[in-house]
N, C-alpha and C positions, 0 to 999 in steps of 0.2 A: 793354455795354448789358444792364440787366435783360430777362428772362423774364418773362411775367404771365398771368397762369391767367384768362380768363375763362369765362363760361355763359351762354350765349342762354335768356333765361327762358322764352321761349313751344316752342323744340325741347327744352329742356335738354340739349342739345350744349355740352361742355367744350372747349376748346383752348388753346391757347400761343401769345401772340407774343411778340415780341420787341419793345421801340423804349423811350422817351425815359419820365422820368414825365410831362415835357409832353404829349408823345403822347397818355399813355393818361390823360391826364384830357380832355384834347379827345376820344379815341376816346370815352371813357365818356358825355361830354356832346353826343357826336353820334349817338351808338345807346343809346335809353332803353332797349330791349330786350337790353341783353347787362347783365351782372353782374361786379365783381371777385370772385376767390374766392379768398383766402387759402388758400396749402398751405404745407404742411413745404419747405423749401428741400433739395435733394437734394445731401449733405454727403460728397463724394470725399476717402479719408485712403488712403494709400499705406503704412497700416499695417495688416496681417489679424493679426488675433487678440493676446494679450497678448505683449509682450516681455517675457523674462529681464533683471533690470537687472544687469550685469555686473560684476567681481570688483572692480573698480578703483573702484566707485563702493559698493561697502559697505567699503573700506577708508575711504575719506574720512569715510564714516559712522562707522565702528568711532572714526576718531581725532576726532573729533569727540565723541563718547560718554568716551572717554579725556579730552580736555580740559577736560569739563562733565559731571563724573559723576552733577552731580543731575540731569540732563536726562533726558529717556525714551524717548531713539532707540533702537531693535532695529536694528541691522543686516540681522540674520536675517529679517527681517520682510519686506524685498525681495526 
């Protein structure tokens, strides 16, 4: 179930609920005083920082560059 940002236009108090978009088009159309507000979705990756790509995978590219010598693969560029 989505997350959804609204804002009380008369407090300008922000919050989050949670429920349905049915919900929140019924909530929006039963409280003329609150607001949808579009935010940035908050994007969890279980990657920190950049990876090294590993020796096994510019081989691939090396032979790849070998099969297709006009091509413009760098290996080293990884």
């Amino acid at each position: 179930m989505p997350t959804y940002t609204f804002k009380n236009i008369k407090s300008g108090r922000t919050y989050d609920e949670r429920m349905t978009i049915a919900e929140r088009e019924k909530y929006l159309a039963d409280n003329k005083n609150v607001e949808h507000v579009v935010v940035m979705p908050a994007i969890v990756s279980g990657v920190a920082g950049a990876r090294k790509t590993d020796d096994n995978f510019k081989d691939v590219l090396r032979n790849i560059q070998h099969n297709h010598p006009k091509g413009n693969i760098d290996p080293d560029a990884f």
